[in-house]
Every structure is written in C-alpha cells, then in structure tokens.
C-alpha positions in Angstrom: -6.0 -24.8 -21.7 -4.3 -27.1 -19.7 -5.5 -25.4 -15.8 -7.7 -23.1 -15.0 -5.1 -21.5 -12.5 -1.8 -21.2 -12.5 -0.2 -20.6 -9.1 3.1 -19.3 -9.3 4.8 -19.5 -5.9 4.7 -22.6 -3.3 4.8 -20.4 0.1 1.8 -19.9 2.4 0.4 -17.4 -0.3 0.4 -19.2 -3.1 -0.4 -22.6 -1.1 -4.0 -20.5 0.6 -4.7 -19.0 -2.7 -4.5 -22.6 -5.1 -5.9 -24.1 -2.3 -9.4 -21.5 -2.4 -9.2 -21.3 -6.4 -9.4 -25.0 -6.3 -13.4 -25.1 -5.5 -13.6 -23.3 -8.7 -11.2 -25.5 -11.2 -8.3 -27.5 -11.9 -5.2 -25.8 -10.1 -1.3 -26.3 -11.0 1.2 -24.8 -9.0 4.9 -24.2 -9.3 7.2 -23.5 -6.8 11.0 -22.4 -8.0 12.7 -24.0 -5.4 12.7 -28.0 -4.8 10.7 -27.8 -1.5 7.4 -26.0 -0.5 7.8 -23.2 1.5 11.5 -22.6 1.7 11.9 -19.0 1.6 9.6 -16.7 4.4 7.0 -19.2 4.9 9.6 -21.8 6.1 11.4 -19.0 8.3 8.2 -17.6 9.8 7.6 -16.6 13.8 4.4 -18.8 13.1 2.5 -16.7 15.4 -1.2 -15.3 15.0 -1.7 -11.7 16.8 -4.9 -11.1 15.7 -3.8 -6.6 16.0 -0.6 -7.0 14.7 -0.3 -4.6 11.4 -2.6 -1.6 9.8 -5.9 -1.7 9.6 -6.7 -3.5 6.3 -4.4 -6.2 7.7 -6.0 -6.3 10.9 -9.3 -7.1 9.3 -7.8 -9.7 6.9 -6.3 -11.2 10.4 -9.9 -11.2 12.3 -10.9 -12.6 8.9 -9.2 -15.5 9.0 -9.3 -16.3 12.7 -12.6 -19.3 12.4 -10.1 -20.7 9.7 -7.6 -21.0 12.1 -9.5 -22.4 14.4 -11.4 -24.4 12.6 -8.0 -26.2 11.0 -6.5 -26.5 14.7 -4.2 -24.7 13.7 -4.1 -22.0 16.6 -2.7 -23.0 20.4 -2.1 -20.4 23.3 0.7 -18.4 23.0 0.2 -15.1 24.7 2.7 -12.0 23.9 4.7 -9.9 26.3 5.4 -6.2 25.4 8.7 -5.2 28.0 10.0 -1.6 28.2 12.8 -0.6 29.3 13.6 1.7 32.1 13.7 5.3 29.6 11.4 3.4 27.2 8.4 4.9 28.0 7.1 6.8 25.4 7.5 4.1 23.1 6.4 1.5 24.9 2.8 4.0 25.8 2.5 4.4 21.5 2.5 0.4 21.2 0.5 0.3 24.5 -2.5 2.3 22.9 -1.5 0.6 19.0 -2.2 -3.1 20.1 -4.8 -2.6 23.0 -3.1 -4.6 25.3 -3.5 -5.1 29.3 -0.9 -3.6 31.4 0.5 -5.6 34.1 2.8 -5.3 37.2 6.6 -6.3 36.7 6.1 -8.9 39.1 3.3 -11.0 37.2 5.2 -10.7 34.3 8.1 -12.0 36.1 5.9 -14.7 37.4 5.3 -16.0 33.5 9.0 -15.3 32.4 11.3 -15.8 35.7 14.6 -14.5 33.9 13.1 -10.7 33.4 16.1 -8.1 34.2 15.3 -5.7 36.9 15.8 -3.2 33.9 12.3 -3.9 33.0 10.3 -1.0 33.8 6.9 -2.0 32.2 5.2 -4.8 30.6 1.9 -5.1 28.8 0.1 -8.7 28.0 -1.4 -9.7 24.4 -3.7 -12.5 26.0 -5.1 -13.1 22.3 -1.6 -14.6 20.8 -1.3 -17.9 19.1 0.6 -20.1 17.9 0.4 -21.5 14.5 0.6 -24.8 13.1 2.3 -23.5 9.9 3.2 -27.0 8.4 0.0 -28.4 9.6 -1.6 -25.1 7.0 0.8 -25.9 4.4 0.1 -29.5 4.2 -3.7 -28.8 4.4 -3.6 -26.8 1.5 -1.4 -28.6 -1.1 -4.0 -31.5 0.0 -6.9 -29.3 -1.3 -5.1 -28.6 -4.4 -3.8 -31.9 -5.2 -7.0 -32.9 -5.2 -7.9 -32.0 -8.6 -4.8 -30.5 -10.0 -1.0 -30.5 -9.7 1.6 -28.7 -7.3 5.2 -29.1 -8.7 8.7 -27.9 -7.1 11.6 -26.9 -9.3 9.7 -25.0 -11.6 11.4 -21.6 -12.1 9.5 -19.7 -14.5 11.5 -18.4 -17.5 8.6 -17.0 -19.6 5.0 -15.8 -19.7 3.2 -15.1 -23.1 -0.3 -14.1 -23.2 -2.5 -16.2 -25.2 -5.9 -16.1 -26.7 -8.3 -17.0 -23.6 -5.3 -17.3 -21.3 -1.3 -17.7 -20.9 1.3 -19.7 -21.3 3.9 -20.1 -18.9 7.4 -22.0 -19.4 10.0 -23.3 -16.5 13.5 -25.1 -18.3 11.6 -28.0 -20.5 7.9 -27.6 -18.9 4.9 -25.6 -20.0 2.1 -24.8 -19.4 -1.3 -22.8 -20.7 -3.6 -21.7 -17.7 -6.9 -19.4 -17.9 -5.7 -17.5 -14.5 -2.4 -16.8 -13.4 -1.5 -15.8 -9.8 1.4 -14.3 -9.2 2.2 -15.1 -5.2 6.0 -15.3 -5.9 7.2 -13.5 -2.8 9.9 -11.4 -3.4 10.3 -12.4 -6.8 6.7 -11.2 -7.2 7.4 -8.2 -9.4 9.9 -9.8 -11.5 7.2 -12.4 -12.6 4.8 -9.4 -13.2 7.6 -8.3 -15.3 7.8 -11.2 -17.7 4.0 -11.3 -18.2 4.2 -8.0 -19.0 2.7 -6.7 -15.8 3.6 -3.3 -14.6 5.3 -4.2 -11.1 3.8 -2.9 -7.7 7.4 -1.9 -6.6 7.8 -4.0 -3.8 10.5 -4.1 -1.3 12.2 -7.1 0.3 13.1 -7.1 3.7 15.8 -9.1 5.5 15.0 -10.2 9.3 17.7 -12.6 11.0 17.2 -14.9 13.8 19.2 -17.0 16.5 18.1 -19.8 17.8 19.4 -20.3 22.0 19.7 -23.3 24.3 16.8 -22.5 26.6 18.3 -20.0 29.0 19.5 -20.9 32.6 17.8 -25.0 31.6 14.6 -23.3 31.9 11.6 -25.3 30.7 10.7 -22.4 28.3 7.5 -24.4 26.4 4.7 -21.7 28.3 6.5 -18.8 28.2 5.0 -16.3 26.3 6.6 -14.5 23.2 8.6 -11.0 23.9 8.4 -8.4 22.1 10.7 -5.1 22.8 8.9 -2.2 22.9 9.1 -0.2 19.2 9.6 -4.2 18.1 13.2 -3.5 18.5 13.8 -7.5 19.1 11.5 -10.8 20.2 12.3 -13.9 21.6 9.9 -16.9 21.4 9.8 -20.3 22.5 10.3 -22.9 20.0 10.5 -26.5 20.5 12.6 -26.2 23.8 14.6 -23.4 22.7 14.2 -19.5 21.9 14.6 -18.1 19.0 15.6 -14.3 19.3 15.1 -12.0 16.9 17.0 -7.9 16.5 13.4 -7.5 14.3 15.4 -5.7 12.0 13.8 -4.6 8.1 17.0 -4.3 6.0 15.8 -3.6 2.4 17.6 -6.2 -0.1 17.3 -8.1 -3.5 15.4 -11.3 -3.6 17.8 -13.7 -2.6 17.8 -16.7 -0.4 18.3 -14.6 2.8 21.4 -15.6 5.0 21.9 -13.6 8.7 23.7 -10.2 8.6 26.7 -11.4 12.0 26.3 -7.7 13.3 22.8 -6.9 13.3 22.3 -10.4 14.3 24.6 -9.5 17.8 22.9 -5.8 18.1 19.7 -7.7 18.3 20.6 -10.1 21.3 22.4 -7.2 23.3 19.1 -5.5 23.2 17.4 -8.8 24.0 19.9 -9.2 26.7 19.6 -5.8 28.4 16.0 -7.5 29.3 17.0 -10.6 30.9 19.0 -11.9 33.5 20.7 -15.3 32.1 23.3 -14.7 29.6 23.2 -15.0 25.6 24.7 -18.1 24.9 26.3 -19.2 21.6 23.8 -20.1 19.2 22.8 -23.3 18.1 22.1 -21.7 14.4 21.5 -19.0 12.8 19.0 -17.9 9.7 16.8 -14.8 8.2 14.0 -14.6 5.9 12.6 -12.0 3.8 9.4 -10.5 4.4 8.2 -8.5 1.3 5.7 -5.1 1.6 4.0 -3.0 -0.9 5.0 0.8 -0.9 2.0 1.0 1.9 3.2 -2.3 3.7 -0.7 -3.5 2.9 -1.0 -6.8 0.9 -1.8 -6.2 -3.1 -4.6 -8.6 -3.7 -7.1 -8.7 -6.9 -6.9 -7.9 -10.1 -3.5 -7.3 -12.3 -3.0 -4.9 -15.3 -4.1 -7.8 -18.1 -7.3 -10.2 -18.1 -6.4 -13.0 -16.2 -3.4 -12.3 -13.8 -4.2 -11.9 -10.6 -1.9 -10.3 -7.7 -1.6 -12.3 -4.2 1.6 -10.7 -2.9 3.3 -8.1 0.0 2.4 -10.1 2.6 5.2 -8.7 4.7 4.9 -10.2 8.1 1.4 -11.3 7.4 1.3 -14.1 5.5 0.2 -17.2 7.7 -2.1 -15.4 9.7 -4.0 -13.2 7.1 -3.5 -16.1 4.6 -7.3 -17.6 5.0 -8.9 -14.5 4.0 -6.6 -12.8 1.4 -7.4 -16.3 -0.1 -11.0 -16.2 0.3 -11.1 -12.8 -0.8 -9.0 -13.7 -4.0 -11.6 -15.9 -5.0 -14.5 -14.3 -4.5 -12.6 -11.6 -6.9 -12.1 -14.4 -9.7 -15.3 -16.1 -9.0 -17.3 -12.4 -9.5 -18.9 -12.7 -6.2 -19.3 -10.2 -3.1 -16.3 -10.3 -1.2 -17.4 -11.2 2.9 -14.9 -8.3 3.9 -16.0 -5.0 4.1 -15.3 -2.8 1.1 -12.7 -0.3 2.3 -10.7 -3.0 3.4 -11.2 -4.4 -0.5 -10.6 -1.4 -2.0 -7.0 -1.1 0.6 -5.8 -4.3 -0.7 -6.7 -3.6 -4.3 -3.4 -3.2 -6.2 -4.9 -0.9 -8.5 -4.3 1.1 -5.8 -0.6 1.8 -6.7 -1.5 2.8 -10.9 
C-alpha cells in the first residue's frame, strides 16, 4: 500500500481528521478543488459557541475547547441574542436553549450603539470566540505534511476495494491506502457511492452572506456577534466590516454555492428592523453550504466495508467540533477508548442511520 490513510476532502474535516490519523501512519490527502478549504470551510462565521447545536454536538464542542486554546486559536468574541418587540416567545425558547444572561437594552446598547429602539430584549453569550480558522487549517496540513502528502486538484473518479485496502483514482493519479476517510463535504455521499458505500442521506444546505462597510464609520472590531432571535439572521464583525447573514438553510445539490439575491435582501431587512444606520450596498456577496445528517448530528466512525471510515455532516459545526470529532476518529481506527462519553459515541456513530 502506498498510505495508510487516505483523506478524501481538504476542508476543516478532512484537514483535523489527516492531521490526528497522522500519529498513527503515513497520511495522503486530496482535495477536488485547487485550494484547501474552498467550499464551507473557507466561507465559515469562524466563531466557537461552545452551546451552539444538540447535545452530541455540544459535547464534541466542550471537547475540543483545550484544543482551541491550546492552538491560540480562540479570541473574545461574545454573542448578542436581540428580540424583537412581539418576539418574545421565541426569543424566551433560545433564552432557556443556550443558557445565556439576560441583560437591560441599554447595556446592550452600550456594546453595539446602533441598536433600534425596536429591540425589546437582549441576552449575552459571554463564552463566544472567535476562531483563527486559517491559523487551524495551516496547523493541520503542517501535521500531515509531515509524513505524508496533501494534494489539491484531485477529484476522485473511482474507488475499488482491494485486498488489505483500496485503491482510489483522480484523472491520471492513483492511489492504494489501508483507510479511507470520506470527509468530502457535500459530496460526501457521492464518494460513499463510488466505494460502494451505502450513503447516509445527507442534505446540503445553502446559507448566503453580505459583507457591509462598517455602519455609520463605526469602529465595529469589539462589537459582539448578533444573532436574531429563532437565528432568523447575524451580523458579525469582520476585519472592519460586518458580514450579515438571513441564516437561511435552503436544501440544494452540492455545488459551489453562489447567494440566492432575494433571500439575501429578506435577510438584511430583518437585520435592519434591528438597527438604526441604514443597510448599505454591499461590498460582496457569497454563501456556503453546510451539510447535516437526517439528525443534523455529525456521522463519525465506522463505514459499511473494512476500512472506510465516515467524518462528515458537520453542518455548522465543523471548526469548532473539529478537534474532537478528529480525536474521536482516531481513537475509533486506532481501537482505543474514545475520551468522550459513550452516548455521545454511540450519537455520532453512523451506524446509526442502517
């Protein structure tokens, strides 16, 4: 065999896992596209919210936290939940859902000046990062490089399993591999597919963003992130500018994801019923697909056939579970005790789906 593991996929996914499987051989991986990260990982909020998503992928996110900080990869961020005047109920479900703190209208006026008088309630998320994404993507195609291989423009066209192992084929290169990991994204089940993998039905999901001149000439860099209540939109600071999203989940084909126009401008009317300085034009506009499982928990372990292994559905999840759903697909290869507990193993198991 030529690799112990084949990685197929060059986001954050396949990036954590090749880096992790690395400590236990020679890693190749293979990205489709000619740059790392192009699809969701390079279109990502890059924020860490340690209570964002279900349970299982609340654990995976505590998880992974000492990574994060260990890496330097975390800075402060905090999150702002706003409700609307008539917004109550929801914003009292996401009130008790994330465990936040409650504050008057004024403080949170006080840490975002242009708040609309419309704003009836606000919550704080004081545990909100940001993350270093490139800093976690350069970290890990270090760790693999180190003893194996990561390649761009390596669509796969074929997957044949061999004795002891597969071999995998992109245009004029191949490959044979003991392990292959199938962290592909939304193209995830269609690589399942050619190894001969039943797939774990997942669903793309397109979410568009705007990018906005920092409204009113505000120095924006310590504003927190906002988040509508029923994440019906955000806006976060980025590199002084906002980027404001509608949050939408519009179900798709995998496909290099370009901004639905009217979703897009439902998004910043509901951002701007919030605020008091108008939406200006954007600078630019983008949207990036964020890929679930039937049960919007990550499938991570085990495939159908000896030796492929499943690290995909990370939805919205991928950077910040991305240490642990790692770790934990090693320990799974390697035969060892997983250090999560194991419901939250058995939850991320894609056995789980048949």
């Amino acid at each position: 065999m030529d690799r112990d593991f084949l990685i197929v996929g060059g986001g954050i996914a396949g990036i954590a896992a090749g880096a992790a499987l690395a400590a236990l051989g020679s890693v190749e991986l293979w990205e489709a596209e000619d740059a790392f990260a192009y699809h969701a990982s390079g279109r990502s909020a890059a924020l860490f919210d340690q209570s964002y998503g279900l349970a299982p992928v609340v654990a995976l996110n505590r998880a992974s936290r000492p990574a994060h900080e260990a890496g330097g990869w975390m800075s402060p961020r905090g999150l702002l939940l706003i409700g609307l005047a008539g917004e109550d109920a929801i914003f009292e479900r996401d009130l008790a859902a994330m465990g936040l703190d409650e504050l008057s209208a004024n403080t949170a006026r006080s840490m975002v000046p242009i708040l609309a008088p419309t704003v009836a309630r606000v919550a704080l998320e004081r545990e909100a990062f940001d993350l270093d994404t490139d800093a976690m993507i350069q970290a890990g195609l270090r760790a693999i490089r180190e003893g194996g291989a990561a390649r761009t423009s390596r669509r796969v066209d074929a997957i044949s399993h061999i004795p002891g192992g597969w071999s995998v084929r992109a245009g004029s290169a191949e490959v044979t591999a003991r392990h292959i990991v199938d962290a592909a994204g939304p193209w995830a089940d269609a690589v399942a597919e050619l190894a001969g993998i039943p797939p774990l039905g997942l669903t793309p999901m397109r979410r568009s963003i705007a990018r906005l001149r920092a409204p009113g000439g505000h120095d924006v860099s310590a504003w927190p992130m906002m988040l509508g209540a029923g994440e019906s939109w955000y806006a976060k600071p980025d590199a002084g500018a906002l980027i404001v999203s509608p949050a939408e989940e519009a179900p798709t084909d995998p496909t290099d994801a370009f901004a639905d126009d009217m979703t897009l401008a439902e998004g910043l009317e509901r951002y701007q019923q919030a605020v008091t300085e108008p939406v200006t034009r954007p600078i630019s506009t983008w949207a990036g697909l964020r890929t679930f499982t039937p049960d919007r928990c990550l499938a991570i372990g085990r495939g159908a056939v000896e030796g492929f292994w499943w690290c995909a559905g990370q939805g919205g999840y991928g950077f910040q579970t991305a240490p642990a759903a790692s770790a934990l697909l090693a320990d799974l290869v390697a035969r060892r005790a997983p250090m999560l507990d194991p419901a939250t193993v058995a939850a991320l198991d894609p056995g789980r789906f048949g």
